[in-house]
C-alpha distance (Angstrom), angle and dihedral (degrees) to the residues before:
residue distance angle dihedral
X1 . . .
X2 3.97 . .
X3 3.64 95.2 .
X4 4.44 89.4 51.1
X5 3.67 94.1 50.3
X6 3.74 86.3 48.8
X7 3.91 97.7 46.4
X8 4.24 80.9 42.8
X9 3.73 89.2 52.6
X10 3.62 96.4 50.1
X11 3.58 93.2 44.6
X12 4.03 77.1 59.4
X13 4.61 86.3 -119.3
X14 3.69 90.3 129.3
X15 4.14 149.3 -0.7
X16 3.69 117.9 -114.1
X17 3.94 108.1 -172.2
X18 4.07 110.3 -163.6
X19 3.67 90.8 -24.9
X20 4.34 86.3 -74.0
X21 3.72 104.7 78.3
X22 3.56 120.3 62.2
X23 4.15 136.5 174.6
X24 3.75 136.3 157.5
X25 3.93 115.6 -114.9
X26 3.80 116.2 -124.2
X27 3.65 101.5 -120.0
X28 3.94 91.9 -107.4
X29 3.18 91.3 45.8
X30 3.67 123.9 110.3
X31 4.26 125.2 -135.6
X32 3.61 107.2 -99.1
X33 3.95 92.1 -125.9
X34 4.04 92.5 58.5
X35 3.47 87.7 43.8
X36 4.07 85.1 101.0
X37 3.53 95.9 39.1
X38 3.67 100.4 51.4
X39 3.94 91.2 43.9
X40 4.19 91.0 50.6
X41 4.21 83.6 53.1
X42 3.75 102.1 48.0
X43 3.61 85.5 44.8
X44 3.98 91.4 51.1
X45 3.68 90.6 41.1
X46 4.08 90.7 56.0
X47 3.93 97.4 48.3
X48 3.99 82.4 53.2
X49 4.15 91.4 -116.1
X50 3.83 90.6 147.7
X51 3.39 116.6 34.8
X52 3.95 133.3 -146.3
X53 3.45 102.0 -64.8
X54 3.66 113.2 9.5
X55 3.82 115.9 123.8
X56 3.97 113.2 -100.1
X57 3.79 114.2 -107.6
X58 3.97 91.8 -128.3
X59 4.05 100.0 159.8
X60 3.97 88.0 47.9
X61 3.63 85.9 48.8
X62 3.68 100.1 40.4
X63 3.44 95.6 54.5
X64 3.70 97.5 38.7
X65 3.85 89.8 55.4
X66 3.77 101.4 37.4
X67 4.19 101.9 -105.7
X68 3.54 118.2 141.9
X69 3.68 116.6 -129.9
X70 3.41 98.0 -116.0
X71 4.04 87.5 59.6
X72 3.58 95.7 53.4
X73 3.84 93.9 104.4
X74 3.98 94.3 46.7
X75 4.08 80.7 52.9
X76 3.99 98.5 59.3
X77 3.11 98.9 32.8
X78 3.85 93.6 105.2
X79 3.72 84.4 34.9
X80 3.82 89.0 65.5
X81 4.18 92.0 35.8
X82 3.60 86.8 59.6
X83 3.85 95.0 56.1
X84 4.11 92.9 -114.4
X85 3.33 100.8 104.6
X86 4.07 135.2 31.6
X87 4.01 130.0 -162.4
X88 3.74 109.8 -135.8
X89 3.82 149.8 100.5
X90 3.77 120.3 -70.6
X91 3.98 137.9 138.9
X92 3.44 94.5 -46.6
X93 3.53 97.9 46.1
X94 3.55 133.3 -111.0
X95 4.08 112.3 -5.3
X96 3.59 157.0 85.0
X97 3.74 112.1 -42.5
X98 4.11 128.9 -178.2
X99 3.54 103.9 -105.7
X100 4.17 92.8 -168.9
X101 3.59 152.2 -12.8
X102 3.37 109.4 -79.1
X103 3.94 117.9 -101.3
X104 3.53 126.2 -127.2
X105 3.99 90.3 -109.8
X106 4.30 85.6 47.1
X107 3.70 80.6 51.9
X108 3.93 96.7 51.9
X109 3.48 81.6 49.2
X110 3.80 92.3 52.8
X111 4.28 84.5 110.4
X112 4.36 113.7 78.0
X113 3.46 123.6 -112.7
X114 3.55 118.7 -80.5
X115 3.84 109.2 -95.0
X116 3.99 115.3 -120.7
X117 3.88 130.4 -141.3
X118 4.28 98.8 -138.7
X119 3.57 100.9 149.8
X120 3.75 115.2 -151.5
């Protein structure tokens, strides 16, 4: 049971909270520990600090914003639904790279999903 909820939480399904407090994530709805992360990235990506392109700092960022680096594909994943970012290889290897400038509606949506209370 411990090692599903784990693979589910990874996989960014659910929220398990000291292995007491569960709930089921809304499918837009973002993790509550890349909640931070995501929010400092959108933000970056709208005052043009990484350009189209350029590989994603996500060790500086994971670190900075308390995401362990095993969870670093749960945490862009709505980065990469929303067009801004891309998984693949590229100059600096494999990574996270910034796909775009960020649109006026990416921009609106510079603020994370709200986060849900469905208790599993």
């Amino acid at each position: 049971m411990r090692a599903a909820l784990d693979a589910l939480e990874a996989a960014g399904e659910v929220a398990v909270r000291q292995r007491v407090y569960r709930y089921r994530l809304d499918p837009g709805q973002l993790h509550p520990q890349d909640t931070e992360f995501d929010r400092a990235v959108r933000k970056a990506l709208a005052s043009r600090q990484y350009t189209p392109g350029t590989a994603l700092p996500v060790g500086l960022l994971s670190r900075r914003h308390d995401v362990p680096p095993l969870r670093i594909a749960r945490a862009c994943r709505h980065l990469i639904a929303d067009g801004l970012v891309a998984h693949r290889d590229g100059p600096a290897g494999p990574g996270y790279y910034v796909t775009t400038s960020p649109s006026p509606a990416a921009q609106a949506a510079a603020a994370p999903k709200e986060e849900g209370n469905n208790r599993v």
